[in-house]
Structure formats: structure tokens, C-alpha cells
N, C-alpha and C positions, 0 to 999 in steps of 0.2 A: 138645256140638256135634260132627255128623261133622268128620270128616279129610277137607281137599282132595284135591285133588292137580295135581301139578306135569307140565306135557309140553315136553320140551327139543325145541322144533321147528327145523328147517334151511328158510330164507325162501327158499333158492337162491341163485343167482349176484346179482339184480339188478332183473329183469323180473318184475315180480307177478306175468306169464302160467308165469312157469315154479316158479309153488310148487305144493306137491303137491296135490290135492282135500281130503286130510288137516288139512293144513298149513291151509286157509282155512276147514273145517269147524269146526275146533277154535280159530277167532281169532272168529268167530262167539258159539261157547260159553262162551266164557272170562269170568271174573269179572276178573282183571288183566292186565294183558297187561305184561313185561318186553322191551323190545325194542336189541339195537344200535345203534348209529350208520352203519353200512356196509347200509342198508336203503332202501328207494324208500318215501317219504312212500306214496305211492300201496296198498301193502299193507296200511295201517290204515284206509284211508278205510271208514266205515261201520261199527268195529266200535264199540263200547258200551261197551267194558272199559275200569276204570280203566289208563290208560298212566303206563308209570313210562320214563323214558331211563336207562337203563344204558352208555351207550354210550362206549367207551374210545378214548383218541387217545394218540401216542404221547407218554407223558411225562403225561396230559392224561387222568386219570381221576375222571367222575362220581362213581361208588366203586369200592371195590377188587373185587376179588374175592373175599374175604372177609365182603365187604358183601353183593353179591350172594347170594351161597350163605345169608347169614341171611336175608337178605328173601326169598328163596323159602322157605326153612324157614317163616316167621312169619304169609305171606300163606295158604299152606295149611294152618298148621296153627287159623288163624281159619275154616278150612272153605273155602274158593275154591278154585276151579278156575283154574290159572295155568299162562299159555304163557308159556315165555322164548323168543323170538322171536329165532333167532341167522343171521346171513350164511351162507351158505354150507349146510354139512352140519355138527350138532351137536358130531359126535366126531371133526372134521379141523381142528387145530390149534384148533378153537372154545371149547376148555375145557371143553367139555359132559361130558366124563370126571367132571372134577371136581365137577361140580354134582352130575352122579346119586350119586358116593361120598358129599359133604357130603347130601344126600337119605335114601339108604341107613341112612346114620350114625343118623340123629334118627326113622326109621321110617316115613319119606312116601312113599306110593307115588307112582312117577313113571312115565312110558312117553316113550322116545325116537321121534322124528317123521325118519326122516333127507331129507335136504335134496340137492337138487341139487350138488355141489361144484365151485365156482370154477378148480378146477384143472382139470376135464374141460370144464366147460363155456364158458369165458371164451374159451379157445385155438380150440374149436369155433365160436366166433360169429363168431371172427375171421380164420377158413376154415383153421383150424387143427386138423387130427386128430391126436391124440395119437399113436395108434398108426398105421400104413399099409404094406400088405404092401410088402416091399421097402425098407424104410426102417425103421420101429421094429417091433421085435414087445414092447416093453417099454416101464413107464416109472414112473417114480422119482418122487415127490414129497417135497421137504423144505421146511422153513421157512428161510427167507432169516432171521431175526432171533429169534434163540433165547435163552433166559431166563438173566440175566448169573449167573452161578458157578456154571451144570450141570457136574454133573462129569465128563459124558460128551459132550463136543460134537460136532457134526460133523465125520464124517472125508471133507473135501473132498476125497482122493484115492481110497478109497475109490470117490467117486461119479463122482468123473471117470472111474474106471476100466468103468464098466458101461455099457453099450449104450442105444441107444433113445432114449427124449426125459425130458428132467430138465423137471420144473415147479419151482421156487421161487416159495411164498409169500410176503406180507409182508416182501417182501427189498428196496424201492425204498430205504430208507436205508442200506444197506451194500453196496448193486449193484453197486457197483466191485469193495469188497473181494472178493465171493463172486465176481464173474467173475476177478478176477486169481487167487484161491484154486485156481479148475477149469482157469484154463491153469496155472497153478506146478504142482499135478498132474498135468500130461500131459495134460490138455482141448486139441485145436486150437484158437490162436485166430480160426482163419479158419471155424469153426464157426457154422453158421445161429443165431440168438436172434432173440427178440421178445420187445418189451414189451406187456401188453394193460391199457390204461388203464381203471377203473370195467368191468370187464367186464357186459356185460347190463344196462348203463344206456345211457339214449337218448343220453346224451353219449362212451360206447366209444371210445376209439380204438385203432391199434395202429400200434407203429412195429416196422421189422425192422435189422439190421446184420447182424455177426460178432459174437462171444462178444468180441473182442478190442476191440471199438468201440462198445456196445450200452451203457455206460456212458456214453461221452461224449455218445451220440446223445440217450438217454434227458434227459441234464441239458440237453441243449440245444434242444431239444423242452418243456423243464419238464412231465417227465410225473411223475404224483403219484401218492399213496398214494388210493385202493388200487389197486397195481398185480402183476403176477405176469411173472416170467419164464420164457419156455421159450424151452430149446438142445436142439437137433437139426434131424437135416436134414427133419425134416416142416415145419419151419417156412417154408422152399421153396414148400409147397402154397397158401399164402394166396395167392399172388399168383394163382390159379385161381378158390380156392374164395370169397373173399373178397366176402362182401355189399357193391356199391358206396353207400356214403351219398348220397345226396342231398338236397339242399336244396330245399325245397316253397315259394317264394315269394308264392303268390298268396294271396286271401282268407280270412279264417277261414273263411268261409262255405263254400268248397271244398275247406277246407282235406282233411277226411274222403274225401271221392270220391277226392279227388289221391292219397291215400296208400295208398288200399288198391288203386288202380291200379297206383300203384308199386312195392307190395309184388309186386302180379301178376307185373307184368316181372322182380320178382328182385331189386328194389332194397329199399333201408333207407331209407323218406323221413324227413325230419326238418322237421316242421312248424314253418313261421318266417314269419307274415302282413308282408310287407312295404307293404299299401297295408290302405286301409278305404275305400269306396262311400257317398260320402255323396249321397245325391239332391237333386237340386235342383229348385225349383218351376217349376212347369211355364210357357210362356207363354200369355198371355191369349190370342193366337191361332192357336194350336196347331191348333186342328177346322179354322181359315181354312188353313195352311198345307198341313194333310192335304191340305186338298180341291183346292191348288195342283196338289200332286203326283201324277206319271202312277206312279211308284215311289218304295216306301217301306222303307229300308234299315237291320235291325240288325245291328251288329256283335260283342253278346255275349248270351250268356240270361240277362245280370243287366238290361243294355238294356229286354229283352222283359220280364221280370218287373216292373221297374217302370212300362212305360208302360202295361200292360195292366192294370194296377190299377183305369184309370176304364173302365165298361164304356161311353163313350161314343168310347174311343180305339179298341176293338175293334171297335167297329160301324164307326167309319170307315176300320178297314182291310179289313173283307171284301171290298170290292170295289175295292180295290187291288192290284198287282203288289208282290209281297213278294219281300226279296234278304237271306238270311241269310249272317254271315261267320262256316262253321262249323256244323259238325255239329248241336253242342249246342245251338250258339244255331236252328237250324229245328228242332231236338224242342222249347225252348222252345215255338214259333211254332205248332206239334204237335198239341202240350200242349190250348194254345186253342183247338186246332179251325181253325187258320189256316195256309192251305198257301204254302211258300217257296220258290224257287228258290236255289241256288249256286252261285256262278261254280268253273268248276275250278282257277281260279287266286286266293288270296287278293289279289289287288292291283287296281290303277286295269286295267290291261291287262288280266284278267280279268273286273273287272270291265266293263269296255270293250266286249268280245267276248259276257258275256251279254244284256248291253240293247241291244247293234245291231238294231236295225232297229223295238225293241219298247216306247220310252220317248224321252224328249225331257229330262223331268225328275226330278230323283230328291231324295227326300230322307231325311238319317242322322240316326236317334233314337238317340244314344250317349254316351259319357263327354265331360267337356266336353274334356277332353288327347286327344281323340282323332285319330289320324294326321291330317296335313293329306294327305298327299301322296292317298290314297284321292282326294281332292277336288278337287284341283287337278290330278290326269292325267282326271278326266273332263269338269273345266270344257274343258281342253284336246281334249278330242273333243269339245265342242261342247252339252253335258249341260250343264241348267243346274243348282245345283247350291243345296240348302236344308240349314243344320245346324241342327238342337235339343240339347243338351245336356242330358242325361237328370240325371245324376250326375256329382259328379267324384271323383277321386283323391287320397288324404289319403295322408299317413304314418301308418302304422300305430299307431303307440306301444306297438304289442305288445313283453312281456317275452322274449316264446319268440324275437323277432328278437333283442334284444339278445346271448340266451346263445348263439344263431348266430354272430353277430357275435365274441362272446368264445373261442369252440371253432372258429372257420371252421379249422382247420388240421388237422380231422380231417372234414372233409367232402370227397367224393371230386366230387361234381359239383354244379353251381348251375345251375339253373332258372328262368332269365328268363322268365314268359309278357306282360310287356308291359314300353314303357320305361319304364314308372313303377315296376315293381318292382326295376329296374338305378339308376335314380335314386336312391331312396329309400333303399335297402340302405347306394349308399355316404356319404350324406347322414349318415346314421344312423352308420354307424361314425367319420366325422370327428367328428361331435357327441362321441363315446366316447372320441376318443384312439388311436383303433386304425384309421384309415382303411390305413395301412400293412401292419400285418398283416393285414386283409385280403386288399387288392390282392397280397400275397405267396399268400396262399391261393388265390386266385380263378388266380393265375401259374400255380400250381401244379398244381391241378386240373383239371377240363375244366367248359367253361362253354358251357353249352348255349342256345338264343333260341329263339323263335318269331317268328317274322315279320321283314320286314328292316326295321319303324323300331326293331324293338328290337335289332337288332343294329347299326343305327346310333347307337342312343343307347350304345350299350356302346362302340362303338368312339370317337364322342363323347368318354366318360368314363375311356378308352384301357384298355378292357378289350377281350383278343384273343374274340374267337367262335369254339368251336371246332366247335361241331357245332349246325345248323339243321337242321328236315327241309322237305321237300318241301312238304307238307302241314300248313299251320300250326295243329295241334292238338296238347295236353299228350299224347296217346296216339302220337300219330306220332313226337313226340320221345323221349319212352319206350320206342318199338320203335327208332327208329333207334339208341341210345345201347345197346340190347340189345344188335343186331347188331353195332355197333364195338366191343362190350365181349368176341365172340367170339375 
């Protein structure tokens, strides 16, 4: 039987988008595939190979290392082709040294894959450059937690005494020690650090201090393994460079559009459906009411998508006055071949101002929660006024909100596009236990609305508003949160 053979690949920091072409050709080909613990599920999805976990935690080993190094001997020398699937880059603190020697040893050929490393790329995402003319032209990486009886340990003065930015790995259980270590050496402790939590996973955070504080922050914050610290003053730059997260509350079904909008503006969205659309049956005289009505009003292009579904609701608006709330919602309207008007202001008053002199009556095909007030300032001009109730507003039950809910303290901004998603949000985190931390997060952060019943339902639920735009659309509020983020 031929001889395998083994490739020590580097999966990267995190983000499956950041492994190598290499790295995914060869998880493809693979007969076995050996993989870490410190790896995004998402990297394996689709491959075929048998999966082994190898993955180590501190104190808290699948197998040894020992172990591994035979099981890769044994699975190629049965003839397979085997990737060990390692965090980071193979040969930085990954042990992959030791693998190709046990390799070596027994006569398998092997080939190293290198990997993206956590130490450049974690500080990076977290608008951290390592190096920056004027501030580091260096920089040092060691391990925070080094293997008990070397005989050569690190000499923390030493490394206080060098220039530029220190990264330490794998250093979140001894963080104090190694920060008191770099100021007892001469380290300032008034010295920039950051911690970068899970770097290049969707759940990232980063906290910043002083060398002399960045311990106590970090425990008080409860930031976890895997975490990395960098001291120096490029640590400064994140508050620049720094990707703002944001919070994506609306539908699944939007959720894709919303995010790669977001990315557009510059942001990191973080998809968290806080409602679901459920429709509701239509009324039996629905065609009678059409035909009441001189206009006929939607307020979303979920609205329009559902009521156009019967091609008898579309015939009897061709020859209707149609009033879209919203961009989206008249390409909905578009879409079908059916032209809209919209008022330039989203409210009763604009709307007020497009139908003078051009309707009498009007009627909204929309969510059944949908704003009174819309209805009640045009009863008040004298419009008589018909609602249908297309669909209503559920709690989502989505998972992706709850671990919103459980990380809110690394989100930089939250995203109301209606009350129902300000409702539901905090609904959902009382349910949890964590209505509090929350409401400290949402304090903390900037909380952004669309329209004013949803900045009434937040102020309501005594969440401050910090930033509305003008123009009640998810793209307006994305340029205006650009521009304040200038």
C-alpha cells in the first residue's frame, strides 16, 4: 500500500474567508481531516473527510500530543492523505514543529501550509497595525503561558526593554502576572494595551486600557481564551481604524441585503433577526374595499410582496393612486409594473401634503402593528381612512438574537428599523436573564431608529436614541452613522 502523507495546514486567525486557497484545496482532497478547537465550524462544512477533534483546552486534552503525532503517523502510513487543520499558522506556537520532526522521524512525507497568524491579524481587524511609521518600526511576539520546567523562560525584561509593539499569545490566564512582569521591568504602566477577544470570529471584541489596568479591565469585562494582548502605543490607532459593529435587527429575509450594505459603509454587521412576518388571511372583502378606495397605500416591500401574490389584487390596483413608504417599497411596486408616488416626508404631514387636493380616501395594506399615528393625523385632515393587515410581527425565536443578546457588550451600534424590533430585542433578553446587561450595552453604545414611532417605542422602553436620519431608510441611516463616525 502507497505512503500517505500528512499537510500541517494554518486555518488562519478565524474567518474561513481568510484561509489560504491552499488551505481549502487540500480540506477538499483530504482522506482525514485532524482539526483544533480554536476553528469556525464553518471551515468544514462540505468536506467528506473523515473528522477526528484533536482539540486542546487548558488542563482539558482530547489527546496528548503524543497522541496526535501517532495518529498522524498511523493514518498516512494506512495510505491517506491527512490535513491537521491547526488555528492560526502551523509553526507559531502551534506545535506543528513537532509534528513534521515526529513525521520526519518515521519517514512520511509531509508539506507545511502556512496560515494566516493571529498575532498580525487579530490586532489588525481590531484597527490595530502592528507596526506604524512613527510609533513602531518593530515587534516582538511571545507566548503568554509557556510550558511548566523550560529551562529557559522568558526574560520579561529583556522584552520590556525593546521598542515597538509586543503581542502575547495564549497569555489570558497569567495577564496580570505578565503585565506586572513588563512594568517590574521598566514597561510604563501608563503604556497603551488591548485585549482582542476570539479574533476573526463574528463574535471579536476588543477592550483597550494601560499596561497597568488592562488586567483588571480585561477580568471585569470576563474576556476569555482565546484572547491576545498587545502593548504599545499603535494601540492608539483603533479608535480610528476600528470596524464599528453593528447590530442588523430586521428579518432574516433581509437580513443578506442589510449586511453587505453595511459592510459597504464600512461597518461589521452582525446578523440578529429580532421579528419574523407572519401573513395573515386576507378579508373576504378586500376587492369591495379596494374599490372603496381613491388611494391605495404600502408601507413596506414585504407589504407589496405579499398582497400581489393574487393577480386579482394587482388588477385592481392598476388603476388606482398608489403611495409607497420608501424607496424599496415603490421598486417593490416597480417590480409589478405598478407606478407609486412618495411623499417627501415619511409621516401623516407628508403624507398629508402628497394627497391634497388628489384623494378623499385612502387605504394601508401593511403589518397589522403598524403605526397608528400615519392614520390618525390623516383622519385628522379630514381623509377617510381604511386599514387591511397584511401580516403581523412575531418574535423571532432566532438563535443568532440570543448570542446578540449574550455578547451585546461588544457591539458598537444597534439598529432599530421598526418598534417591533426595539420591543422584541428587550422582551427577549428579559426572557434570558440579561435584560440589564443589555440595557448597559445599548447605554453604552449608539442606538440608532428609523422613523419616530420607533424612536418612541425606545424612548417608551427608556432606551435614549441617538441617531435618526432624515430620511427613513436602512441606507440613510448607514450614511448618516458614516458621517458621525467621521
Amino acid at each position: 500500500m502507497a505512503c500517505g502523507k500528512v499537510y500541517l495546514v494554518g486555518a488562519g486567525p478565524g474567518d474561513p474567508e481568510l484561509m489560504t486557497l491552499k488551505a481549502k484545496r487540500l480540506l477538499g482532497e483530504a482522506d482525514v481531516v485532524l482539526f483544533d478547537r480554536l476553528l469556525d465550524p464553518r471551515m468544514l462544512d462540505g468536506v467528506r473527510a473523515e473528522l477526528i477533534d484533536v482539540g486542546k483546552n487548558a488542563g482539558r486534552h482530547k489527546l496528548s500530543q503524543e497522541g496526535i503525532n501517532q495518529l498522524l503517523i498511523e493514518k498516512a502510513k494506512a495510505g491517506y492523505i491527512v490535513v491537521r487543520l491547526k488555528g492560526g499558522d502551523p509553526y507559531l506556537f502551534g506545535r506543528g514543529g513537532e509534528e513534521a520532526l515526529a513525521l520526519q522521524e518515521k519517514g512520511i512525507p509531509f508539506e507545511v501550509v502556512p496560515g494566516v497568524t493571529s498575532s498580525i491579524a487579530a490586532p489588525a481587524l481590531a484597527g490595530i497595525p502592528v507596526t506604524h511609521r512613527g510609533m513602531a518600526s518593530s515587534l516582538t511576539i511571545v507566548t503568554g503561558h509557556e510550558e511548566p520546567g523550560k529551562e529557559a523562560p522568558l526574560d520579561w525584561s529583556a522584552i520590556a526593554a525593546l521598542g515597538g509593539t509586543l503581542v502575547v499569545l495564549m497569555g489570558i490566564s497569567r495577564l496580570e502576572q505578565n503585565a506586572s512582569a513588563l512594568i517590574d521591568a521598566g514597561k510604563p504602566p501608563n503604556t497603551p494595551a488591548a485585549m482582542v477577544e476570539k479574533g476573526g470570529w463574528p463574535e471579536q471584541r476588543m477592550i483597550s486600557a494601560t499596561l497597568g489596568d488592562i488586567a483588571r479591565k480585561a477580568k471585569e469585562e470576563g474576556i476569555e481564551s482565546p484572547a491576545i494582548l498587545v502593548v504599545g502605543e499603535v494601540v492608539s490607532l483603533a479608535q480610528k481604524l476600528a470596524k464599528k459593529k453593528i447590530a442588523i435587527l430586521r428579518p432574516a429575509a433581509q437580513q443578506n441585503e442589510s449586511a453587505a450594505l453595511a459592510e459597504r459603509y464600512g461597518f461589521s454587521p452582525i446578523s440578529a433577526p429580532a421579528i419574523v412576518l407572519a401573513e395573515k388571511p386576507l378579508p373576504e372583502d378586500l376587492l369591495e374595499r379596494l374599490g372603496r378606495a381613491e388611494c391605495v397605500a404600502f408601507t413596506s416591500a414585504n407589504g407589496v410582496n405579499m398582497a400581489l401574490k393574487r393577480p386579482d389584487i394587482r388588477q385592481a390596483l392598476v388603476e388606482k393612486m398608489l403611495v409607497a413608504i420608501g424607496p424599496k417599497t415603490a421598486q417593490a411596486l416597480s417590480v409589478q409594473g405598478l407606478a407609486s408616488m412618495m411623499p417627501e416626508e415619511y409621516s401623516s404631514k407628508g403624507m398629508e401634503k402628497l394627497l391634497r387636493n388628489r384623494c378623499r380616501s385612502i387605504l394601508f395594506l401593511r403589518s397589522s402593528q403598524g403605526s397608528k399615528y400615519l392614520s390618525e393625523g390623516l383622519r385628522e385632515a379630514g381623509l377617510l381612512v381604511d386599514d387591511i393587515p397584511l401580516y403581523e410581527v412575531a418574535p423571532s425565536g432566532d438563535p443568532m438574537l440570543d448570542e446578540l443578546i449574550k455578547r451585546a457588550r461588544s457591539v458598537d451600534i444597534f439598529a432599530f428599523t421598526s418598534s417591533s424590533t426595539a420591543r422584541f430585542l428587550i422582551e427577549r433578553a428579559a426572557a434570558m436573564g440579561l435584560e440589564e446587561e443589555l440595557r448597559r450595552a445599548l447605554a453604552a453604545g449608539t442606538v440608532a431608529a428609523i422613523g419616530k414611532p420607533t424612536r418612541e417605542e425606545l424612548s417608551r422602553l427608556g432606551v435614549n436614541v441617538d441617531v435618526m436620519p432624515e430620511v427613513f431608510t436602512f441606507e440613510s441611516m448607514l450614511a448618516l452613522l458614516r458621517e458621525l463616525a467621521r
